[in-house]
N, C-alpha and C positions, 0 to 999 in steps of 0.2 A: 557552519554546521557544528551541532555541540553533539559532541560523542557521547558526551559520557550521559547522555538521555537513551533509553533502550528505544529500539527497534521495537513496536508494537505487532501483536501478532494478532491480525485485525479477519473480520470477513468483509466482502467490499458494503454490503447494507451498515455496519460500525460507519461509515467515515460521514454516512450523513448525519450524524450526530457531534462531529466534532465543532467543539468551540477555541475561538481566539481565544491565547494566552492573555490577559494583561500586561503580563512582561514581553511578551510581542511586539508592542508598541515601540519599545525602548531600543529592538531589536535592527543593527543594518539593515538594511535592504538588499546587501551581498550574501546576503546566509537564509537560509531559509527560515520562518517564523516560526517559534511555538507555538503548538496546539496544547488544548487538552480534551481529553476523552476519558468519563470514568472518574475526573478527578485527578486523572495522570497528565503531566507533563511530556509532550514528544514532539519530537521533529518527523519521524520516518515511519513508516507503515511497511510491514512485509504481510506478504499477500500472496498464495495459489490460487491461479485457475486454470481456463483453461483461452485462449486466445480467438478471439472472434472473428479478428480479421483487423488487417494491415495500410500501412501506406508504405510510402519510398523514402516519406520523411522521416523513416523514424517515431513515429503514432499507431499504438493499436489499441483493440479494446480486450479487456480481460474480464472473464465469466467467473465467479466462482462459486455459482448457485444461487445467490442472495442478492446481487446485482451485477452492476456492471462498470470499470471504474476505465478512464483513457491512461494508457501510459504510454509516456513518453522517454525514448530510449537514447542513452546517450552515445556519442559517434561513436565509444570504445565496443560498447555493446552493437552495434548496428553488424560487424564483417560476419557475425554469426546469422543463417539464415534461417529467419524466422516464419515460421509457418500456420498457419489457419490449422484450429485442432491441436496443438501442442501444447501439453499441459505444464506450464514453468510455474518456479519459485519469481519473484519480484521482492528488493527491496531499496526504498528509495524515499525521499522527502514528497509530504504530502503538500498539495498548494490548495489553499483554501476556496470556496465554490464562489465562483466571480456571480452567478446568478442560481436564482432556483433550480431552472430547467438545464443549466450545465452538469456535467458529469465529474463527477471526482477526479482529480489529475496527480499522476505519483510521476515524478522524473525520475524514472529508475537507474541508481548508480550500479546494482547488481541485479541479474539474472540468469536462471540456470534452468533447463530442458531436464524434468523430471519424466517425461513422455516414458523413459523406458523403466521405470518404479512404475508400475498399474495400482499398490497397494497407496501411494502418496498420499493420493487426494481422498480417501478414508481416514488416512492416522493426521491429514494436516485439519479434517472438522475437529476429531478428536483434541488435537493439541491448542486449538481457539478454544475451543469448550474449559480446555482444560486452564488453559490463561487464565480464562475471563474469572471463575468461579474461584481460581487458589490465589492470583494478582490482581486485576480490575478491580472485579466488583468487593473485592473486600479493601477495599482502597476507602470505598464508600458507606463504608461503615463506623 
């Protein structure tokens, strides 16, 4: 994992637009691949929504208005109990779409139960919006 790549501050409909880095290629297969999206280089996607529903392994699905993306939680993260309706932060390496009809897959190394902020999931459109237009998209100019 290369750190010093930011943490993209994504909505889950962004990730269907990501493409393989080039320099991916060159890349272990211990670390996770570079994407890019925008023009931007990244490994990681951070992401709110709101959580749709669960397993036991560690798999759920995250809403955050614009789709719908699976995350996968690591055992550190699992002793916290995760619930259907709880609106977290997630942030984690993106793995790129094995087929069409798959769903986007984030192994999340961090997340955090913003349920009791009601105001979050307002300022977190705001703060994508606000990415995309002052970092992304003027990436592409």
């Amino acid at each position: 994992m290369d750190y010093s790549l930011a943490a993209l501050k994504l909505f889950c409909c962004h990730l269907n637009d990501v493409q393989p880095s080039s320099s991916s290629s060159s890349s272990s297969s211990s670390s996770a691949a570079a994407m890019t999206l925008f023009g931007i280089l990244f490994q990681r996607a951070w992401l709110q929504g709101v959580l749709l529903s669960g397993h036991g392994d560690g798999r759920f699905l995250l809403d955050d208005g614009s789709g719908v993306v699976e995350l996968s939680l690591s055992p550190e993260s699992q002793p916290q109990e995760w619930k259907k309706g709880m609106y977290v932060m997630v942030v984690g390496p993106f793995t790129a779409l094995q087929s069409a009809n798959a769903l986007p897959l984030i192994k999340v190394h961090k997340i955090v139960d913003l349920s009791p902020y009601p105001d979050r999931e307002a300022m977190w459109h705001l703060e994508v919006i606000e990415a995309c237009k002052l970092f992304y998209l003027r990436s592409l100019e």
